[in-house]
C-alpha positions in Angstrom: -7.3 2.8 39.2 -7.4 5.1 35.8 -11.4 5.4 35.4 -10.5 6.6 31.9 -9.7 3.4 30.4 -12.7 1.4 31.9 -15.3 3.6 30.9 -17.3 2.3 28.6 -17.5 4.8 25.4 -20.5 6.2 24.4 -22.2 5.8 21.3 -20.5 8.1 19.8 -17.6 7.7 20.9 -18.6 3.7 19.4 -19.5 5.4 15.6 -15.6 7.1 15.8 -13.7 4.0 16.3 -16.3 1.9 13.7 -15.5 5.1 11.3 -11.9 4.9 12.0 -11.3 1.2 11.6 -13.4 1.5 8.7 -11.6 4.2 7.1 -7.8 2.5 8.2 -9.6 -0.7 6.3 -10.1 1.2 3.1 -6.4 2.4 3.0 -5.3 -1.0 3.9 -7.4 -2.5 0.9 -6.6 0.2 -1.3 -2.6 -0.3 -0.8 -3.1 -4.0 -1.3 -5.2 -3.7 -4.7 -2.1 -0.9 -5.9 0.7 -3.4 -4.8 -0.9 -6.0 -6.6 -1.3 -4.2 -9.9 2.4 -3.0 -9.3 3.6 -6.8 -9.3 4.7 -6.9 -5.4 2.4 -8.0 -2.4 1.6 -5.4 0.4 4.7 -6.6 2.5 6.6 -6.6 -0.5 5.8 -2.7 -0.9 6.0 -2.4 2.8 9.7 -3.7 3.0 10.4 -1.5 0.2 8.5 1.5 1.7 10.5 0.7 5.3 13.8 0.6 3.8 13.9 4.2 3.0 12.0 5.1 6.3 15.1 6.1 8.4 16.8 9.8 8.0 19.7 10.0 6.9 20.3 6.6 5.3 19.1 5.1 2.3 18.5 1.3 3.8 17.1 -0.3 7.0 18.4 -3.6 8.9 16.7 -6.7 9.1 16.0 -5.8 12.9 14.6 -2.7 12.2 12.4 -3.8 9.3 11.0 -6.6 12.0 10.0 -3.8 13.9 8.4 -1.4 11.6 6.3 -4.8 10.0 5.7 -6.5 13.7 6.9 -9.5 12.6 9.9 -11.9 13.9 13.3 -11.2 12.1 13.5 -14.8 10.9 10.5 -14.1 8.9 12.0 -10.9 7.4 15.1 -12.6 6.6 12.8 -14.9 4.3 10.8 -11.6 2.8 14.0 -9.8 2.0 15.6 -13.2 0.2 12.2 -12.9 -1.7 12.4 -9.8 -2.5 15.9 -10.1 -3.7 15.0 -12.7 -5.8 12.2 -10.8 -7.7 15.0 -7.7 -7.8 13.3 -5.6 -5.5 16.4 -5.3 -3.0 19.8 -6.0 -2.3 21.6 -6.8 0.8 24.6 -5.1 1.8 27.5 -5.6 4.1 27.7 -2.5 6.6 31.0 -1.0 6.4 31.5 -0.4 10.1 30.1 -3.4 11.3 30.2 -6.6 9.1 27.7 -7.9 11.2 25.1 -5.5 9.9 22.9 -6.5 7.2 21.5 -3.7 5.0 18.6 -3.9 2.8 18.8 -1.2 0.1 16.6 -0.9 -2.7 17.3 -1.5 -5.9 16.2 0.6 -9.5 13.3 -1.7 -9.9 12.2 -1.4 -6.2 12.5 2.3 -6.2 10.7 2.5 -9.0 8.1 0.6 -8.0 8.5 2.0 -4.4 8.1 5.4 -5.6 4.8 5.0 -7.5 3.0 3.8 -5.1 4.3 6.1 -2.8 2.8 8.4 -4.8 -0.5 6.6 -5.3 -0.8 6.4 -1.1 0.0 9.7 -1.0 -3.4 10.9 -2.2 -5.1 8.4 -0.3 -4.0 9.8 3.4 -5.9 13.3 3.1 -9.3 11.2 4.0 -7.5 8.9 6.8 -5.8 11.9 8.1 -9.1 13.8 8.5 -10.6 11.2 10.3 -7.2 10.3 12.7 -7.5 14.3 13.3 -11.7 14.4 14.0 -10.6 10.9 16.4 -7.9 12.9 18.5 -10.1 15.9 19.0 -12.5 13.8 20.3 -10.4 11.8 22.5 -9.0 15.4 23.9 -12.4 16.5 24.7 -13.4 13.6 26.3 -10.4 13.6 28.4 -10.9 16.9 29.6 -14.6 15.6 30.6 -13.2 12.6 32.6 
């Protein structure tokens, strides 16, 4: 049995998570309030954010924007239709494999896409700090065990 994982953390280790989650919360709430005053819901910006996510390409698959929200496709398929309907994204054919659904962006989504990119952007410097401060400590603690 891996000791490690039933352990019980110590207090500190207690105030790093409760600072984490805390800190993850205020990103999370901060991205909902700057979707909102964009005119799209967090998912909506998610989708949008997702579809540009992969190298190379400029679109993601219903499948693989299931995976990067957690959610079932079926439900995706319904996000993307609203989406497309408030001319956020288009859906595509894949040229190799008419099977394949893409999801590209349109102007509009890009647009909006983009800024709050941008907007999130600034906001990861303080969640990054905190990720980094969590890891170190996780390492050290490790190297205790």
């Amino acid at each position: 049995m891996d000791k490690s994982r039933t352990r019980p953390l110590d207090k500190a280790g207690l105030e790093r998570q409760s600072r984490f989650r805390y800190e993850l919360r205020k990103f999370l709430r901060f991205g909902e309030e700057a979707s909102r005053s964009a005119g799209v819901t967090a998912v909506q910006h998610h989708l949008m954010l997702h579809t540009q996510g992969f190298p190379g390409r400029e679109w993601a698959s219903v499948g693989e924007l299931a995976e990067r929200l957690q959610t079932a496709p079926h439900g995706v398929v319904a996000l993307v239709s609203r989406c497309e309907e408030a001319g956020l994204v288009r859906r595509q054919a894949n040229a190799g494999d008419g099977r394949l659904v893409e999801v590209h962006l349109t102007a509009k989504g890009r647009r909006i896409m983009e800024k709050l990119a941008a907007q999130h952007h600034a906001q990861l410097g303080g969640l990054a700090a905190v990720i980094d401060a969590a890891r170190a400590s996780a390492v050290h603690e490790a190297g205790e065990a």
